[in-house]
TIFIMI-220712 format. One line per field, with one value per residue (C-alpha): x, y, z; residue number from 1; residue in three letters. Coordinates in pm, 1 decimal, decimal comma, padded with zeros to 6 digits. Example, Ala and Ser with C-alpha at 12.3 -4.5 7.8 and 13.67 -1.06 7.14 Angstrom:
2
u c(01230,0  01367,0)
v c(-00450,0  -00106,0)
w c(00780,0  00714,0)
num c(1  2)
residuo c(ALA  SER)
This chain:
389
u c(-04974,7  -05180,5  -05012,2  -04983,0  -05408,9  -05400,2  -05253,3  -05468,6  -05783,8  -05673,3  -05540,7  -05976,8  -06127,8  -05943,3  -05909,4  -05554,8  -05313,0  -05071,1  -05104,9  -04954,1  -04746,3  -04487,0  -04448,9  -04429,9  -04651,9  -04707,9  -04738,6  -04841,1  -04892,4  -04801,7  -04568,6  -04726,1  -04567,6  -04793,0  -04841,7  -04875,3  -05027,4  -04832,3  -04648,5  -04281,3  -04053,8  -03715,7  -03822,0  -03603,6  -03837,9  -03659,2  -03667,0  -03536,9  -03215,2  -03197,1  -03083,8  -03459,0  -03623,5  -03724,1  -03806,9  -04103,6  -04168,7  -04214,8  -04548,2  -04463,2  -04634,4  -04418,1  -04456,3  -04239,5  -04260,6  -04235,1  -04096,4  -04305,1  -04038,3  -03989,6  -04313,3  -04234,6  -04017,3  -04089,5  -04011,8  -03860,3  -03923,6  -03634,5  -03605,4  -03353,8  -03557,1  -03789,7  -03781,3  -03716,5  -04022,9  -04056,8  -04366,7  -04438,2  -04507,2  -04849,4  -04998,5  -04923,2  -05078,3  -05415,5  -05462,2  -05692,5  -05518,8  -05196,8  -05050,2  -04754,5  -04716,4  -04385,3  -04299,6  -04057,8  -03743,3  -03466,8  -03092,5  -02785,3  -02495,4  -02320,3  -02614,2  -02667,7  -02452,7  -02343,5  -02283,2  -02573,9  -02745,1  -02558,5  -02733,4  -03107,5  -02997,8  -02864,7  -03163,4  -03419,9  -03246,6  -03162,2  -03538,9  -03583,5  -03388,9  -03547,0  -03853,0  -03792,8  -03989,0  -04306,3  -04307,4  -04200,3  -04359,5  -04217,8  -04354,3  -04252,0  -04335,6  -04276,0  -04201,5  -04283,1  -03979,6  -03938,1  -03532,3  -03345,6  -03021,1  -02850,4  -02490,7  -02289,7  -01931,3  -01769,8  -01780,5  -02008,3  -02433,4  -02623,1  -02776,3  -03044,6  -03116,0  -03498,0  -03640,4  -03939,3  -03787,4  -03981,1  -03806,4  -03860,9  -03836,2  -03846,0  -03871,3  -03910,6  -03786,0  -03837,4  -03465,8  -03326,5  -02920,7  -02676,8  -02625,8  -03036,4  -03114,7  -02857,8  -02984,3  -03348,7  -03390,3  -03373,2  -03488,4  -03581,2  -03555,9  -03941,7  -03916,3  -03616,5  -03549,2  -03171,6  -02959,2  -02649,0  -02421,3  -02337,4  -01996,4  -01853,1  -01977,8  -01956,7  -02182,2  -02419,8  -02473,8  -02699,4  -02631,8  -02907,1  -02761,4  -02577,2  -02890,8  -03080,5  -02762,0  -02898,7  -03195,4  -03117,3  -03391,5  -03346,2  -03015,5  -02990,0  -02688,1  -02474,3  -02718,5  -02924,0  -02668,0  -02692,9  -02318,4  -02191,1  -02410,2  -02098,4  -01884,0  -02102,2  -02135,4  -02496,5  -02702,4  -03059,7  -03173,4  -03492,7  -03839,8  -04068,3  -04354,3  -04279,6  -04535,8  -04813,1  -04594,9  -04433,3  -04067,5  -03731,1  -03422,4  -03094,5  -02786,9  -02456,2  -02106,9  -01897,7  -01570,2  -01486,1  -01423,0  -01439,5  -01728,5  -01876,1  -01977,1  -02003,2  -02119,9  -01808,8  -01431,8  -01248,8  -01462,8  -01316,4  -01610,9  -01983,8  -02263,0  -02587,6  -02956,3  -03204,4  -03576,8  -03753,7  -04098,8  -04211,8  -04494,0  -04387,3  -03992,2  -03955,8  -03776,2  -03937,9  -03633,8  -03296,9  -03035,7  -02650,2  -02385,7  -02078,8  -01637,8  -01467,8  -01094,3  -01149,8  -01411,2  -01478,5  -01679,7  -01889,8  -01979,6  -01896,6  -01874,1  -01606,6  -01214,2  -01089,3  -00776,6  -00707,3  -00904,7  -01069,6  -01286,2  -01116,4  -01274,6  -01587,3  -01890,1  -02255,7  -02540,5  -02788,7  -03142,2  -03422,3  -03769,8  -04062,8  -04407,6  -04714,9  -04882,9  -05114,0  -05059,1  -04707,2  -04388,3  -04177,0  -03954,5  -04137,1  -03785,4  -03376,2  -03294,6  -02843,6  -02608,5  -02286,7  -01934,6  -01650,9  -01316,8  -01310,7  -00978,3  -00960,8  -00945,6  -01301,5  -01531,7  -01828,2  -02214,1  -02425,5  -02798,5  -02990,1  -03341,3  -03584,2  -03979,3  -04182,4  -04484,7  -04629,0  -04617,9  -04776,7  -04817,3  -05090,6  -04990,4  -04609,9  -04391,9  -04019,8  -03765,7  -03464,5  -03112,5  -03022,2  -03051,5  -02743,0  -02803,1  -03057,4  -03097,4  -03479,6  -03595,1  -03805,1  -04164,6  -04247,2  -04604,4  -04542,7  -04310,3  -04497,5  -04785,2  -04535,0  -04546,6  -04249,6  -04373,5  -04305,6  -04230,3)
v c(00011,7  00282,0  00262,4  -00165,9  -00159,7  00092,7  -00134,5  -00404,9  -00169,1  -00108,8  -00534,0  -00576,2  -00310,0  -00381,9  -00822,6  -00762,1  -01049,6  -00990,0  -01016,8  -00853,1  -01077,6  -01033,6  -00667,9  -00810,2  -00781,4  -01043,9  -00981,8  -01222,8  -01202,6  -01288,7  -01162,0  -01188,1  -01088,8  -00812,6  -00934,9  -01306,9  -01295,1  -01564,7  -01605,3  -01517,6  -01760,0  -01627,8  -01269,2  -01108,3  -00888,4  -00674,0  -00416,2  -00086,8  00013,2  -00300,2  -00677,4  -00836,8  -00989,6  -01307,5  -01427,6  -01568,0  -01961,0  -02182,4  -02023,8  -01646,0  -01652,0  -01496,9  -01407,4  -01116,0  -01053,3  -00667,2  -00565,2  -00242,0  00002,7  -00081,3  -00044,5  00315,4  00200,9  00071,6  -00256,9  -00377,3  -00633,3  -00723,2  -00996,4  -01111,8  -01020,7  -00718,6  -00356,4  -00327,6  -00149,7  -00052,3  00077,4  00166,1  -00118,4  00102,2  00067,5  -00258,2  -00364,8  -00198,4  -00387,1  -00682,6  -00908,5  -00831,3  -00857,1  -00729,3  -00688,2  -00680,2  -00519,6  -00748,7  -00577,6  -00675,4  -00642,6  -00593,2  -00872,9  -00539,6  -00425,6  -00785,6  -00872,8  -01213,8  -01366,9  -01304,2  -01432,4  -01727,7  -01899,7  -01794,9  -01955,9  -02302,2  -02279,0  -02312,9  -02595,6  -02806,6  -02722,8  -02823,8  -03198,1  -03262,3  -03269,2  -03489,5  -03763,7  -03600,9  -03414,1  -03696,0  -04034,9  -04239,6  -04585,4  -04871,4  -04769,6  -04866,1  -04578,9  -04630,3  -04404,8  -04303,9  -04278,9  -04138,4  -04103,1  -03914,3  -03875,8  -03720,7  -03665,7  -03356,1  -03613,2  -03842,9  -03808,0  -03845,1  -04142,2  -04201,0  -04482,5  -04487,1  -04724,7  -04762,0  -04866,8  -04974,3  -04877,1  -05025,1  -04822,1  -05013,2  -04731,7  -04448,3  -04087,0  -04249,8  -04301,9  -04003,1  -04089,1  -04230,7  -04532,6  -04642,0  -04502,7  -04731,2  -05049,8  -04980,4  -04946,9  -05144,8  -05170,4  -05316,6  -05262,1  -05355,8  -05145,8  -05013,6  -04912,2  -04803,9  -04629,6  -04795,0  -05041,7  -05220,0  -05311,8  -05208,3  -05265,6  -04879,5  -04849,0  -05135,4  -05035,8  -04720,0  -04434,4  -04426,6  -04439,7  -04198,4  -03976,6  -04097,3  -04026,4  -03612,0  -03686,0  -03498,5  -03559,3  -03927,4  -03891,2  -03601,5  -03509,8  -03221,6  -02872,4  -03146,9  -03257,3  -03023,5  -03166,6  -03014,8  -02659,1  -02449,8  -02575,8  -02385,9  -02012,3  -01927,9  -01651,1  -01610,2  -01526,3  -01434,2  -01503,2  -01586,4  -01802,2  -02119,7  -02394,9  -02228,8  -02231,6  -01931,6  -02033,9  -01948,7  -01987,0  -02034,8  -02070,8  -02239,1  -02318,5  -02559,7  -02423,4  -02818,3  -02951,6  -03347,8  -03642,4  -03574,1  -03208,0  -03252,8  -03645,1  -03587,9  -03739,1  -03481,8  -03179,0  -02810,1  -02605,1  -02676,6  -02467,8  -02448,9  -02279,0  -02522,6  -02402,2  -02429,3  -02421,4  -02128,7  -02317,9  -02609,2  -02619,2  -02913,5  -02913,7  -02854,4  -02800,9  -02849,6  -02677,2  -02836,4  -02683,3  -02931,1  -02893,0  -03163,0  -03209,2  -03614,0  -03840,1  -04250,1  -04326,8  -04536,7  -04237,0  -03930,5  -04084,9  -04340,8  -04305,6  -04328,5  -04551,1  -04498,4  -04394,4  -04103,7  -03870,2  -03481,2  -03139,0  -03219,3  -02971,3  -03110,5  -02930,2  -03125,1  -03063,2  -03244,2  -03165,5  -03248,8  -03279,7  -03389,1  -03708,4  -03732,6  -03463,5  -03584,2  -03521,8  -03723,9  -03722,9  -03598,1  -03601,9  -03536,0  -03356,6  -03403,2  -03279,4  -03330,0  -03244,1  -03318,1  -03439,1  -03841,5  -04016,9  -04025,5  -03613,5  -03637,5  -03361,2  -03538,3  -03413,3  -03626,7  -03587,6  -03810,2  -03731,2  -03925,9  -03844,0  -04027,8  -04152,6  -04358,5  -04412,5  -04695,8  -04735,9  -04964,3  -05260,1  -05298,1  -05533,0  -05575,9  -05527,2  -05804,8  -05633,3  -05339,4  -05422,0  -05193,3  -05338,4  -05487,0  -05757,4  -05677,1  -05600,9  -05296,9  -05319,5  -05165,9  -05170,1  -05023,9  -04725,5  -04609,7  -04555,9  -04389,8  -04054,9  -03899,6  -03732,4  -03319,1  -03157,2)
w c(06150,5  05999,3  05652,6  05708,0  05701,4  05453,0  05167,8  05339,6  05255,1  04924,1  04838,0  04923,6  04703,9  04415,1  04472,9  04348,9  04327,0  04671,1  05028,1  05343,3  05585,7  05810,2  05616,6  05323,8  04969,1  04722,5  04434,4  04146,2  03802,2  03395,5  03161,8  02797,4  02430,0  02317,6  01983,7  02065,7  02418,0  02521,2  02847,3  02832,0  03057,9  03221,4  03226,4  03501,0  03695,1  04005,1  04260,3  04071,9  04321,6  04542,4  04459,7  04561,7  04228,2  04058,0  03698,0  03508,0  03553,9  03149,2  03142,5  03243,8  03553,3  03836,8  04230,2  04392,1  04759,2  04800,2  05123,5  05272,1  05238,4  04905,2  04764,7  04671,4  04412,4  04047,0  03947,5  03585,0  03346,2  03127,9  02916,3  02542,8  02271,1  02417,7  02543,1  02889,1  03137,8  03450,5  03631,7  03971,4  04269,8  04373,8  04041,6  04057,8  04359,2  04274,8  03961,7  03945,1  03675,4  03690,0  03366,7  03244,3  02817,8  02656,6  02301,7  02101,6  02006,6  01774,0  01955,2  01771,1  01969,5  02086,8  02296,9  02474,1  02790,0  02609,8  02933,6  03047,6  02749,7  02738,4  03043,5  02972,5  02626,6  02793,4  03051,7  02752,7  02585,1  02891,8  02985,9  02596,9  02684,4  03002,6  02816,7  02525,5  02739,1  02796,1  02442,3  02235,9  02108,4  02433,2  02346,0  02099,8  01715,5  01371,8  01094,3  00779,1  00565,3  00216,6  00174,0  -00110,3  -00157,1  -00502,5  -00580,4  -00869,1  -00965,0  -01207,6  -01480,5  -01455,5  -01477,9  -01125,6  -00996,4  -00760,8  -00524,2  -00356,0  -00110,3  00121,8  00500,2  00795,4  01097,4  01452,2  01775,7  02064,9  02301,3  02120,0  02260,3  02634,5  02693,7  02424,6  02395,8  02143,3  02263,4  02329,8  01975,8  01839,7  02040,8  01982,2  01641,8  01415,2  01060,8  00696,5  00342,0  00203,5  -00144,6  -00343,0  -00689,2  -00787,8  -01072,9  -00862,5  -00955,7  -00687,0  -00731,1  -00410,6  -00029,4  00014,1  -00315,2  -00220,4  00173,2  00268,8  00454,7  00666,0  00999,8  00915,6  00861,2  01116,9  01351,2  01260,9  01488,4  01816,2  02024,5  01948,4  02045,9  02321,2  02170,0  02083,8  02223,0  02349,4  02602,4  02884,5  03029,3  02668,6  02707,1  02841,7  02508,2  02303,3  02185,1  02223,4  02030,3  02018,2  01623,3  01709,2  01822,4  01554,4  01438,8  01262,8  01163,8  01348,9  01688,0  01842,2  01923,4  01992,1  01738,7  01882,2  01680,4  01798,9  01759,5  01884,9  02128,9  02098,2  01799,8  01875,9  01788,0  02112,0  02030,3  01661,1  01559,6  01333,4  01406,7  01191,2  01195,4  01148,6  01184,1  01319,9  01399,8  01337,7  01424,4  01683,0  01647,7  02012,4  02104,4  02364,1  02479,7  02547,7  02466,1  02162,2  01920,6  01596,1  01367,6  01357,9  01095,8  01114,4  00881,3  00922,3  00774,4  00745,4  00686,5  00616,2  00670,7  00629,5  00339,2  00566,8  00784,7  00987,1  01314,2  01212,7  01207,8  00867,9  00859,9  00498,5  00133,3  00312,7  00142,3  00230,3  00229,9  00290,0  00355,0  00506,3  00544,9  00734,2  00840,6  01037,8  01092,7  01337,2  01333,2  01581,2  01595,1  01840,4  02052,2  02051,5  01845,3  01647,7  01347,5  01071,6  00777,0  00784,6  00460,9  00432,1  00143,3  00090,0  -00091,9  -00115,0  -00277,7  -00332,4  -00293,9  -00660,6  -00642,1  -00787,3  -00674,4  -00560,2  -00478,7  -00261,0  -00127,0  00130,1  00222,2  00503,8  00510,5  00728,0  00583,8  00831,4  01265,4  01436,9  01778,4  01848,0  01639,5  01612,2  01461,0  01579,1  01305,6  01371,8  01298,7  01024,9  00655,3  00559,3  00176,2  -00007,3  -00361,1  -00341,5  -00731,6  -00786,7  -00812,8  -01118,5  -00987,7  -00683,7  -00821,1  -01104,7  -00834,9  -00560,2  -00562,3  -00335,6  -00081,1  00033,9  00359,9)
num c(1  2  3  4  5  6  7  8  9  10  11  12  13  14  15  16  17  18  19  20  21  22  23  24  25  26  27  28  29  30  31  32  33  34  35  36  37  38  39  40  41  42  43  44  45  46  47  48  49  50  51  52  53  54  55  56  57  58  59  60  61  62  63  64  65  66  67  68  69  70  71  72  73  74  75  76  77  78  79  80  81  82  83  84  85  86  87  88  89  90  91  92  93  94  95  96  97  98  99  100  101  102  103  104  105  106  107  108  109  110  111  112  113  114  115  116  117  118  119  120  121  122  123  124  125  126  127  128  129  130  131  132  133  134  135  136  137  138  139  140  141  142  143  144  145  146  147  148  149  150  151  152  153  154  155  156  157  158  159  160  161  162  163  164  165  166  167  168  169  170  171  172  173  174  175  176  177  178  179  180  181  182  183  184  185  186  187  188  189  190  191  192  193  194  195  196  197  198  199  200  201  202  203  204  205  206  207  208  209  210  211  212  213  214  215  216  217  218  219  220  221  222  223  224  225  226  227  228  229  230  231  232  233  234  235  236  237  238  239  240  241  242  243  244  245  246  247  248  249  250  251  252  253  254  255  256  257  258  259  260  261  262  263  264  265  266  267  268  269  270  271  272  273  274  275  276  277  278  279  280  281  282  283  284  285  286  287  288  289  290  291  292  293  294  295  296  297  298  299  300  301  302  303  304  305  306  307  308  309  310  311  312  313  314  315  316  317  318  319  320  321  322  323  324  325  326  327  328  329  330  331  332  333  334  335  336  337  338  339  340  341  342  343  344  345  346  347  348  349  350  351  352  353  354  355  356  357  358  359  360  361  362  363  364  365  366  367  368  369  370  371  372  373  374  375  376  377  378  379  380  381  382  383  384  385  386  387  388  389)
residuo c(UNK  UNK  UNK  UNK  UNK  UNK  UNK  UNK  UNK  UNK  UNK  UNK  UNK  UNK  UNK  UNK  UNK  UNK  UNK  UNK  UNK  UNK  UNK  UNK  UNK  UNK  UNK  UNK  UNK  UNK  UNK  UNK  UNK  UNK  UNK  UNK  UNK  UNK  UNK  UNK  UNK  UNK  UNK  UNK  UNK  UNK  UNK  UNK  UNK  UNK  UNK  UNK  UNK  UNK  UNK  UNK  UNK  UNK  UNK  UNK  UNK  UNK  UNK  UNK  UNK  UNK  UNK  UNK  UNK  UNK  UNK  UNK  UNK  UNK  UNK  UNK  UNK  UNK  UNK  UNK  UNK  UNK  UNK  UNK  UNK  UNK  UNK  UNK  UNK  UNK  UNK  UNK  UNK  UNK  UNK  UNK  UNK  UNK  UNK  UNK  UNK  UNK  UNK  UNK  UNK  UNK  UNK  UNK  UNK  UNK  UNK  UNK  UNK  UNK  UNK  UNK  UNK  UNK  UNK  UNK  UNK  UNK  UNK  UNK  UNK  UNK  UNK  UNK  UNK  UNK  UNK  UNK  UNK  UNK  UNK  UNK  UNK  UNK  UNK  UNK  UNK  UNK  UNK  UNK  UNK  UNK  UNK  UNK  UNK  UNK  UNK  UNK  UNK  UNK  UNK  UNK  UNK  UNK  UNK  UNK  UNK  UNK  UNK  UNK  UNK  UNK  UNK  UNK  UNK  UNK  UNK  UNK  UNK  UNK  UNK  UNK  UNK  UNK  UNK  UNK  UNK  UNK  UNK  UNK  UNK  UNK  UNK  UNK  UNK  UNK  UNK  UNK  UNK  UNK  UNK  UNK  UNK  UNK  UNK  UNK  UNK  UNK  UNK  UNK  UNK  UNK  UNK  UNK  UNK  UNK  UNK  UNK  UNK  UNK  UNK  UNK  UNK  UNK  UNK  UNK  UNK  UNK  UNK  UNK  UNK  UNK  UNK  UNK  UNK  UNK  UNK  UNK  UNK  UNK  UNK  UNK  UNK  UNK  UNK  UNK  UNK  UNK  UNK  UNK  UNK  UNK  UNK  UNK  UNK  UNK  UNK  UNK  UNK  UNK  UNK  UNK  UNK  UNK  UNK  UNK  UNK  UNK  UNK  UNK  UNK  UNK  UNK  UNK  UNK  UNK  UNK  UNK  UNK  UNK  UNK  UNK  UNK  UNK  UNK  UNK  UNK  UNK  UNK  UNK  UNK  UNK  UNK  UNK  UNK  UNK  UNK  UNK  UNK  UNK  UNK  UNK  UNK  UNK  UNK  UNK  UNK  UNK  UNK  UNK  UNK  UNK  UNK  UNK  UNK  UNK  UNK  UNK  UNK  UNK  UNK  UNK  UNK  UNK  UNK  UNK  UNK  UNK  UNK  UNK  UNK  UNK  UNK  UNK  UNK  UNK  UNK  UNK  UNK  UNK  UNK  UNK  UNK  UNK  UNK  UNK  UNK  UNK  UNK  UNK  UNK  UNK  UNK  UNK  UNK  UNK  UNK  UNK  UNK  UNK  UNK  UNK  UNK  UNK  UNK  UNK  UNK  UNK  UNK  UNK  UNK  UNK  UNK  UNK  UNK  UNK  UNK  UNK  UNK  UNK  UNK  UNK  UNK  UNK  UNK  UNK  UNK  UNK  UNK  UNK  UNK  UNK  UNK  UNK  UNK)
């Protein structure tokens, strides 16, 4: 009793962050980065000796009830990417803001338990998916795209085909899968200007599904898709900065090698590197790199029943950026190689930018204009200047 009023005594003095009940102490506080002072979330924090512990909420706030006969002890803060500290449960209790700094620390793979690892790594990006909704522009919108696509062959000089699209969203990232992105948008062809000869439906029709089918938080799809998180090998890169936003990057691999892991029906390798906000978990950036053994010329995620481009090798790349106080897609950078069925080594290019998102005043888009007889403006694309990213 005496030592039960003397933590009570000292809980007053000090207006720490904990409480005595039913012999018990809780204790409250945040776990920070020391160089960013920003919370750290999924920071295991535990009872040196004994199994009692808990870990840090999104926002690296945390609450630990101490038993009395273990306040003795010290408790530890461990988390992926930091040095591990301990400190004592009394100096704990006596301080007023209880805040606990950790030093980042780079890790070679042999020194983290990988299973361990894995789920705090598939805990952030199904946290990451579950938020697409709130993050993301959720409402109908029209994007206003610049889309180029280039191609070249071994012998011949390249070409390039440029148009201006508007795109219609008639949910935006409100229901993110495959299958709502593909029945929601819709879009047109309002500029173009070509190097192409269209003699052929493959030459004449655009690839941009195919692009905009490297949009996963459109799409919820491969890392995105938490049923798909366990068919993945998981390895944080680091924790960094990037585009003003502390954030996590996480690359993968794919176990499965299948369309529904990959977007691909005949891939032999796929990986890649998913950039994820600390603060709030989106996705800012996504990096695929993509084998092939065949593909359809019309796209990746067809069968290819015969004339099938082989050994092909995509690196793809999409971007966000914030409108609003939201996110949405800000560009999808692809290229491509590979071996035509005339044994032709062939380089090809495809680039989105957004230029332009409206949400107040939209106009549905009827259908997908996968080619276009529209005649350049001459006007219009002297005074176009391509945009950057």
């Amino acid at each position: 009793m005496k030592q039960f009023l003397s933590i009570t005594s000292i809980l007053l003095l000090f207006h720490v962050f904990s409480y005595a009940q039913q012999g018990n102490t809780l204790l409250k506080g945040k776990v920070i980065d020391q160089e960013t002072n920003e919370g750290i979330a999924f920071v295991s924090i535990g009872i040196e000796g004994t199994f009692l512990g808990t870990a840090t909420n999104p926002d690296g706030n945390f609450e630990l009830k101490v038993p009395e006969e273990q306040l003795s002890k010290s408790l530890y803060f461990s988390a992926i990417g930091y040095k591990n500290i301990s400190f004592p449960i009394s100096e704990l209790i006596q301080k007023q803001d209880l805040t606990i700094k950790l030093i980042p620390q780079s890790y070679n793979i042999q020194e983290i338990d990988v299973a361990a690892e894995s789920k705090v790594l598939q805990r952030i990006l199904r946290t990451a998916s579950e938020n697409i909704s709130s993050n993301y522009i959720s409402v109908p919108m029209n994007m206003k795209m610049y889309y180029v696509e280039q191609k070249s062959t071994g012998i011949t000089a390249g070409k390039t085909a440029k148009t201006i699209v508007n795109l219609y969203d008639a949910k935006g990232y409100s229901i993110p899968s495959w299958s709502d992105a593909f029945k929601s948008r819709s879009y047109e062809i309002t500029e173009a200007q070509s190097d192409f000869t269209a003699n052929t439906f493959r030459v004449a029709a655009n690839s941009l599904d195919e692009l905009l089918e490297s949009d996963p938080a459109r799409l919820s799809n491969i890392v995105l898709n938490p049923n798909l998180l366990n068919d993945f090998k998981l390895t944080m890169e680091e924790k960094t900065r990037f585009n003003n936003d502390s954030v996590w990057i996480i690359s993968y691999e794919a176990l499965k090698l299948d369309l529904a892991h990959t977007g691909s029906y005949y891939p032999t390798s796929f990986r890649g590197k998913i950039y994820i906000s600390q603060s709030n978990y989106a996705v800012l950036r996504n990096e695929i790199n993509l084998t092939e053994g065949k593909s359809n010329q019309q796209g990746r995620s067809l069968a290819a029943k015969s004339n099938p481009i082989t050994k092909i090798q995509r690196n793809i790349t999409t971007g966000y950026k914030k409108v609003k106080n939201k996110y949405v897609l800000a560009y999808i950078d692809s290229e491509k190689q590979y071996t035509s069925n005339d044994k032709e080594s062939v380089y090809e290019s495809g680039k989105i930018v957004i230029l332009n998102i409206e949400t107040q005043n939209t106009k549905p888009v009827k259908g997908r204009e996968y080619f276009t007889e529209i005649k350049p403006n001459k006007i219009f694309w002297q005074n176009f200047v391509a945009p950057s990213y």
